[in-house]
C-alpha positions as CSV (number, residue, x, y, z in Angstrom):
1,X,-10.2,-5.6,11.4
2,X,-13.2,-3.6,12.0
3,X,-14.6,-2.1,9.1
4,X,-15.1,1.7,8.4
5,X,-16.5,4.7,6.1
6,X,-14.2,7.6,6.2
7,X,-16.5,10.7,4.6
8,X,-14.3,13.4,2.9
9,X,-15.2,16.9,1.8
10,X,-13.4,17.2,-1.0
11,X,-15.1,18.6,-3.9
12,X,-13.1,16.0,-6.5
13,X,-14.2,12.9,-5.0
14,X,-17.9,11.6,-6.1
15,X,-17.8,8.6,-4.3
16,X,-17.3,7.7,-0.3
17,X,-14.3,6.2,0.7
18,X,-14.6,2.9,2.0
19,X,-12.0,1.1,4.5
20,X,-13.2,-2.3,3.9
21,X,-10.8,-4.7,3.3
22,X,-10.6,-6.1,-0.3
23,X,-7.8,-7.9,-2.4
24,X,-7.6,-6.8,-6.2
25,X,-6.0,-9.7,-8.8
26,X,-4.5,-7.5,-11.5
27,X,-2.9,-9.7,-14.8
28,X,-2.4,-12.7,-12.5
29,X,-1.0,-10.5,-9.1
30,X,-3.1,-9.8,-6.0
31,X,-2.9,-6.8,-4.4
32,X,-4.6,-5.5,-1.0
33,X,-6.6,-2.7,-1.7
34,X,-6.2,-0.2,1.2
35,X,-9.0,2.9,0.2
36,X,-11.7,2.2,-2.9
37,X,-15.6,3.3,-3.3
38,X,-17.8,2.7,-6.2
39,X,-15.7,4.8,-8.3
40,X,-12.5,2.8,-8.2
41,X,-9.6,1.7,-5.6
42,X,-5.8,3.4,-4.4
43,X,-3.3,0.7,-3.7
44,X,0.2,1.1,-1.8
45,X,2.3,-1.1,-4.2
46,X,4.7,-0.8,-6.8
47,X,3.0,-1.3,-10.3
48,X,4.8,-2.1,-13.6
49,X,2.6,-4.4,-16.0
50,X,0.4,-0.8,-16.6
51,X,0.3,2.7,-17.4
52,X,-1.8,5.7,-17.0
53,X,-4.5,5.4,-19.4
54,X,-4.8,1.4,-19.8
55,X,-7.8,-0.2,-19.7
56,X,-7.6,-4.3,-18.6
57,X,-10.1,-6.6,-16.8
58,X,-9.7,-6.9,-12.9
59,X,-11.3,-9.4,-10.0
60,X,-12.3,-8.1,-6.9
61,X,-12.0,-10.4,-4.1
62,X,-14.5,-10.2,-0.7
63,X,-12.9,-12.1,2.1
64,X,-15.7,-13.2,4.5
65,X,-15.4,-15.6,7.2
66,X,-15.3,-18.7,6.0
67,X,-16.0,-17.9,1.6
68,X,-15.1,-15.1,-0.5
69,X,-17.0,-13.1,-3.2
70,X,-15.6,-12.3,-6.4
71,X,-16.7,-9.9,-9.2
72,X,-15.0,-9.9,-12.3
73,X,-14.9,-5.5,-13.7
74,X,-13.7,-3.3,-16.3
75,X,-10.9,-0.5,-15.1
76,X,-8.7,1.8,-16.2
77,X,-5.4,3.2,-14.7
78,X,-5.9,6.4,-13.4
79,X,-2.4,7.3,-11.9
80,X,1.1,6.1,-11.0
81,X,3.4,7.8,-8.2
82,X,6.6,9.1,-9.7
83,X,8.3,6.8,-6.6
84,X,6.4,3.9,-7.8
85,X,4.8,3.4,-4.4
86,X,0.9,3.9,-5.1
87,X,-1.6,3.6,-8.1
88,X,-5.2,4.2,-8.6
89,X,-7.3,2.9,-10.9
90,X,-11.6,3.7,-11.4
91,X,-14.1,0.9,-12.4
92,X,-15.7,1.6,-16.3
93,X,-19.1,1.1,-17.4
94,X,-20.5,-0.4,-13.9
95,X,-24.0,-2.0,-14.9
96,X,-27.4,-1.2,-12.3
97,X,-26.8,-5.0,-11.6
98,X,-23.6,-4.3,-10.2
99,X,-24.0,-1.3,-8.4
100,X,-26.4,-2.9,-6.4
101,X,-23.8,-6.1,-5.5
102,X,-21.5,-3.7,-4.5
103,X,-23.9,-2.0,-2.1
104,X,-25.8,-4.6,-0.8
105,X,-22.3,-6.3,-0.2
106,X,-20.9,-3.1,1.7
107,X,-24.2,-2.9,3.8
108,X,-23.6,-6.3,4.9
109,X,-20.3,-6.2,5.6
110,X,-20.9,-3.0,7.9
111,X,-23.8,-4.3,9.4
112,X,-22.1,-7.6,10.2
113,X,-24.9,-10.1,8.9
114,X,-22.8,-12.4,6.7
115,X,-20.5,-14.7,8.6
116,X,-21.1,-17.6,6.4
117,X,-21.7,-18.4,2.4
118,X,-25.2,-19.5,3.7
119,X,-25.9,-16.0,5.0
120,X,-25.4,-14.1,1.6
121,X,-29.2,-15.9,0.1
122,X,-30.7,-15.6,3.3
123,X,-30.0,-11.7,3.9
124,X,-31.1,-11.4,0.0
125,X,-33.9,-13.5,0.8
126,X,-35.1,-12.0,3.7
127,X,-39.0,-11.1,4.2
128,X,-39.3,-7.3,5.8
129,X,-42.8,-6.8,5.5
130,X,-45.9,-8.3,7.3
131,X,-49.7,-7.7,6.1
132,X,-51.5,-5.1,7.2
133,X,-54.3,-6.2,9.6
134,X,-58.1,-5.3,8.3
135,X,-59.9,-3.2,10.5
136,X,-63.2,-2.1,10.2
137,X,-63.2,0.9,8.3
138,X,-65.3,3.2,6.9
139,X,-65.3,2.5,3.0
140,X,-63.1,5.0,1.2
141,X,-63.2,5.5,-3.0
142,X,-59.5,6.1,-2.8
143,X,-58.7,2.9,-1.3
144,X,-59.3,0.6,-3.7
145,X,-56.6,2.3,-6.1
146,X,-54.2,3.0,-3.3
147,X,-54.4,-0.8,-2.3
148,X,-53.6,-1.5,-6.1
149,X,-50.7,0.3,-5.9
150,X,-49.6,-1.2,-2.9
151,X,-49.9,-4.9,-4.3
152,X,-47.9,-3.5,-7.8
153,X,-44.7,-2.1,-5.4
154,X,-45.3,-5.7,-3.1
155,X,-44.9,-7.8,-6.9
156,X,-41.7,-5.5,-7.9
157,X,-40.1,-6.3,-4.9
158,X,-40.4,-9.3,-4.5
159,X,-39.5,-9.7,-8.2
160,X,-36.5,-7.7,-7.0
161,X,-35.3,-9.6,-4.4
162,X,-36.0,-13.3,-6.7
163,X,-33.3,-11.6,-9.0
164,X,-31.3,-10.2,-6.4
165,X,-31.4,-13.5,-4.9
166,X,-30.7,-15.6,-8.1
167,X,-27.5,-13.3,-9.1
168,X,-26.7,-13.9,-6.0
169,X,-26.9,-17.3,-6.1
170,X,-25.0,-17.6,-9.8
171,X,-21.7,-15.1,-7.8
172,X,-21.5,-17.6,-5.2
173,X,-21.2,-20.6,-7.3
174,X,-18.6,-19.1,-9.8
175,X,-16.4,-18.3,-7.1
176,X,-16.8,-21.8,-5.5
177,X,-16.5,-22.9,-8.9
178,X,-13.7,-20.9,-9.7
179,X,-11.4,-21.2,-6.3
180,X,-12.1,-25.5,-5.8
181,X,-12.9,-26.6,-9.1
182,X,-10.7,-24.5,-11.7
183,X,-7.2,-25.1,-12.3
184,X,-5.0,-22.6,-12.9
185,X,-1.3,-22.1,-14.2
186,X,1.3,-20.8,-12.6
187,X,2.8,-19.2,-15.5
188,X,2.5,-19.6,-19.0
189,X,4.2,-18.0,-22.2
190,X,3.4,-18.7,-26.0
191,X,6.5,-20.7,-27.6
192,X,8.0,-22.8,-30.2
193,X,11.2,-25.1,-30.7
194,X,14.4,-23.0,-30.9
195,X,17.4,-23.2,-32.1
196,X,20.6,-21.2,-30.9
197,X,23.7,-20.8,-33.2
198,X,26.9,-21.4,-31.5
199,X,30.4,-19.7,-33.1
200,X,32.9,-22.5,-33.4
201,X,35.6,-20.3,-33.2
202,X,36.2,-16.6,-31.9
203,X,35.9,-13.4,-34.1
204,X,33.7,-10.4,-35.8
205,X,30.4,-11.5,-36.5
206,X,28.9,-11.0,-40.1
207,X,25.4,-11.4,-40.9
208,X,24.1,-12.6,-44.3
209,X,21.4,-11.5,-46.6
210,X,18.3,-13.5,-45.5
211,X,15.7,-14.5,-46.9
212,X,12.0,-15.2,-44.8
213,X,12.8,-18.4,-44.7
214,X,15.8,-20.0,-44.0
215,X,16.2,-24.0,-45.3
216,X,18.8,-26.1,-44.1
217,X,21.8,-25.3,-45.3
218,X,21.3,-21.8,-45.4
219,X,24.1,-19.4,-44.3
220,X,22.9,-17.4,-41.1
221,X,26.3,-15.7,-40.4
222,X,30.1,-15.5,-41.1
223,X,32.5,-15.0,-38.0
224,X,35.9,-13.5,-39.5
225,X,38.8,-14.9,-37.0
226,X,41.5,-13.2,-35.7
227,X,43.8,-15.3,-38.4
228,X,41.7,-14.4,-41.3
229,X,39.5,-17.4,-41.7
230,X,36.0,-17.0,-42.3
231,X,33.3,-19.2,-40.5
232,X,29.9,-19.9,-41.7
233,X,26.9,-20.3,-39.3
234,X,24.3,-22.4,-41.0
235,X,20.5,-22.9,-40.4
236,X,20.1,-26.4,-39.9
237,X,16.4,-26.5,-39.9
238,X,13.7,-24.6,-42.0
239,X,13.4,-21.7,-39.7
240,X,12.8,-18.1,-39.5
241,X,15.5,-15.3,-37.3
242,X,13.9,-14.1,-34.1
243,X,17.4,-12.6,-32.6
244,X,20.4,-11.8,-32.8
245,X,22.4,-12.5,-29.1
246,X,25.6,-10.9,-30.4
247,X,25.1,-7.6,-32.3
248,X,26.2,-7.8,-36.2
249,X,29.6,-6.3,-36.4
250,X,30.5,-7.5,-32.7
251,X,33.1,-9.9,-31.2
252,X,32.0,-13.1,-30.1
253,X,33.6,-15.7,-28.4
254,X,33.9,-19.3,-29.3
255,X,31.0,-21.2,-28.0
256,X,28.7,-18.0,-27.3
257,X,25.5,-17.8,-28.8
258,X,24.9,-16.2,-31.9
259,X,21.4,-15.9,-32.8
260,X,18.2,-17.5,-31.9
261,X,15.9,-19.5,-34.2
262,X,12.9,-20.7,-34.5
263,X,11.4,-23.1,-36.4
264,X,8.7,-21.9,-39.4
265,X,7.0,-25.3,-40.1
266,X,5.6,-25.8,-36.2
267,X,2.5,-24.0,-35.1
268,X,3.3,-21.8,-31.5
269,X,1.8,-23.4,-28.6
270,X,1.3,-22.3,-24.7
271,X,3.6,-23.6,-22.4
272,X,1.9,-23.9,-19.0
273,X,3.4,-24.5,-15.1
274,X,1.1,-26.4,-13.2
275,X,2.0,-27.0,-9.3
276,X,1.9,-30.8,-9.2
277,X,-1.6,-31.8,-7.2
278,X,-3.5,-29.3,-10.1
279,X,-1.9,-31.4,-12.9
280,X,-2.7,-34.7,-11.2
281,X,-6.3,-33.6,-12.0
282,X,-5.9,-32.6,-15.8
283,X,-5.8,-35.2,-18.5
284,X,-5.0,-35.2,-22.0
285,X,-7.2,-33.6,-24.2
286,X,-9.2,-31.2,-21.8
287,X,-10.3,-27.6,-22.7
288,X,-7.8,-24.8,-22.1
289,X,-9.2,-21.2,-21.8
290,X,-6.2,-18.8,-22.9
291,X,-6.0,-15.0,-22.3
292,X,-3.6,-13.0,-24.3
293,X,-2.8,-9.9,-23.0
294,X,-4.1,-6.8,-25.4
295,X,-7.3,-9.3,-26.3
296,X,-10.6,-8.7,-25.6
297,X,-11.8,-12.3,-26.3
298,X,-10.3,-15.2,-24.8
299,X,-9.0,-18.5,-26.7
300,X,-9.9,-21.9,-26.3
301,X,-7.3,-24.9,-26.9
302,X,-6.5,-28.6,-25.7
303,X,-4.1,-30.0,-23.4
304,X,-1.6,-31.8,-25.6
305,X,0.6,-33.5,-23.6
306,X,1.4,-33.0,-19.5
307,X,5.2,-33.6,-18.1
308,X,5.9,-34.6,-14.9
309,X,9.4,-34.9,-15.0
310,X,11.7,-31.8,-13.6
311,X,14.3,-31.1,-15.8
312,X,17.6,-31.8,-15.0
313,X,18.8,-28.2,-14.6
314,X,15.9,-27.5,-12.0
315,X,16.8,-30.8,-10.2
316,X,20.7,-29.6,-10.1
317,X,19.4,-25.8,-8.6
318,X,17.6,-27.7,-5.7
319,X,20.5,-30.0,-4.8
320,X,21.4,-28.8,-0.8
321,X,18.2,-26.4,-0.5
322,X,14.7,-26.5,0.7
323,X,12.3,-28.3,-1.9
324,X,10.6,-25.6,-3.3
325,X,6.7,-26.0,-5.0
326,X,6.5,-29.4,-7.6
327,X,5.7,-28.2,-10.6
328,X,4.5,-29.8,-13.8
329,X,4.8,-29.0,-17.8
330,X,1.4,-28.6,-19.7
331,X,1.5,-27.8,-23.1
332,X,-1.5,-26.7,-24.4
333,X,-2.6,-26.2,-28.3
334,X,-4.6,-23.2,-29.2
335,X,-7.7,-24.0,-31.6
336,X,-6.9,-20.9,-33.3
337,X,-3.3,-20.1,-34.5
338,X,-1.5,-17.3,-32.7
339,X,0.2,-14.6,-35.1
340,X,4.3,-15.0,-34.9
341,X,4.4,-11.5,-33.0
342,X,2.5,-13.1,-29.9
343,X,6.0,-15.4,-29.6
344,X,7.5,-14.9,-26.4
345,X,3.9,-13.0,-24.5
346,X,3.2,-14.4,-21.2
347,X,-0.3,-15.3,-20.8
348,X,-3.0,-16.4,-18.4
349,X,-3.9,-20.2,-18.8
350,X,-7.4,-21.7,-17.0
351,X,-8.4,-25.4,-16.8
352,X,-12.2,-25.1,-16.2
């Protein structure tokens, strides 16, 4: 694809349009950006994990030949279609440092320099400027200060370029680092044992008065049968109610799940799905970074135990179908405890 620079003049755009072609990872889903600039980016896809107005992290991706470049920004969600088929979003608080990636990368691309990861440092590196020859000239007062000058603007440049270079250097090796050397999960939600509540026999569900905690023993529910007899659902564990599967004052038929419950006295962990040749590299007790959704600040936490065995339901689904991707269980403790609303959020799980 050749790239180009459409210019509009359209009072409302600040920015040029640019037709390069990037990819945009957005809460774990990469996207082809079709029309961004230095403002932000338009993409022709559905979008449903954001609204107008939210702010969340994004990585761009810069597909070269044979590497990519990746830069790690701040956006907010500009618009949504009412059809659901485009959304825009505009980068926020873009540093000097990053501007200049952004157009030095551009630049490049257009000019066609980089074909290889060793181009990048030696574009950036480049020399442009040769000494000026002496000649014999008659002496001047004012050239003294004007050479001055000269050697000043020489040292910033080339003080410019050494930290153009070195930033340079540090994107390159994160997104080496972070596309061979870091593992990440397919999917990963926070969780805790659960217990579901059967009805032994068919009827009008009752609930109880609960308290926070239920012990064992503890009435949950009473089912009233169609003959009259009452049946009591008890907690058998100390747990807390996270849901009820069959509305309080509904029927419910025997053996249908009641209500869901978790247990109170276990802390929530992260369970993580790791394709099979990532998890053959992890090892109990390696650091996990953790990023919940709606935090700023990332978590840290340690692989606790990594299972390698499908379970038997997944092994029944495949049975007369093409084998689909191997994947293994991780579960990962958090250092920090998460709060019993984050039960149930799907997070983004990282093995650096």
């Amino acid at each position: 694809m050749q790239p180009q620079v459409v210019h509009e003049a359209e009072v409302h755009r600040q920015h040029v349009r640019l037709k390069i072609p990037i990819n945009v990872e957005i809460d774990g889903s990469a996207f082809t950006v079709d029309d961004w600039s230095m403002g932000g980016f338009g993409i022709f896809s559905e979008m449903t994990s954001r609204q107008p107005g939210e702010r969340f992290p994004v990585k761009l991706i810069f597909p070269f030949e044979d590497f990519e470049v990746t830069l790690r920004l701040d956006c907010q969600m500009v618009y949504i279609l009412e059809e659901s088929t485009r959304f825009g979003c505009r980068f926020l608080g873009l540093s000097q440092g990053q501007l200049a990636l952004f157009r030095y990368l551009v630049d490049a691309y257009l000019s066609g320099e980089i074909v290889s990861g060793g181009d990048i440092l030696a574009i950036a590196g480049r020399e442009n400027s040769a000494a000026v020859r002496e000649r014999g000239l008659p002496y001047n007062p004012y050239a003294e200060a004007e050479g001055v000058g000269r050697r000043v603007k020489q040292i910033a440049g080339y003080t410019l370029l050494g930290v153009a270079s070195l930033g340079l250097a540090a994107l390159i090796f994160t997104g080496v680092q972070e596309r061979f050397f870091t593992v990440r999960a397919e999917s990963a939600v926070i969780e805790t044992p659960v217990v579901r509540l059967r009805a032994p026999d068919a009827g009008i569900v009752t609930p109880a008065t609960l308290p926070n905690i239920l012990q064992p023993g503890t009435p949950v529910a009473r089912i009233e049968t169609a003959d009259g007899r009452f049946v009591h659902l008890e907690s058998p564990c100390d747990c807390v109610l996270y849901e009820w599967l069959v509305m309080p004052g509904q029927f419910t038929q025997q053996g249908e799940d009641v209500a869901v419950l978790v247990t109170a006295n276990q802390p929530l962990l992260v369970r993580a799905q790791v394709t099979f040749e990532q998890a053959n590299r992890l090892a109990v007790g390696d650091l996990a970074l953790i990023d919940v959704p709606g935090r700023s600040d990332g978590m840290r936490g340690q692989v606790e135990s990594i299972d390698f065995r499908p379970s038997l339901r997944r092994i029944d689904e495949t049975v007369g179908t093409a084998p689909s991707r191997r994947l293994a269980q991780v579960t990962i403790r958090p250092d920090q405890p998460f709060e019993f609303e984050d039960l149930g959020s799907i997070v983004g799980v990282s093995f650096p």
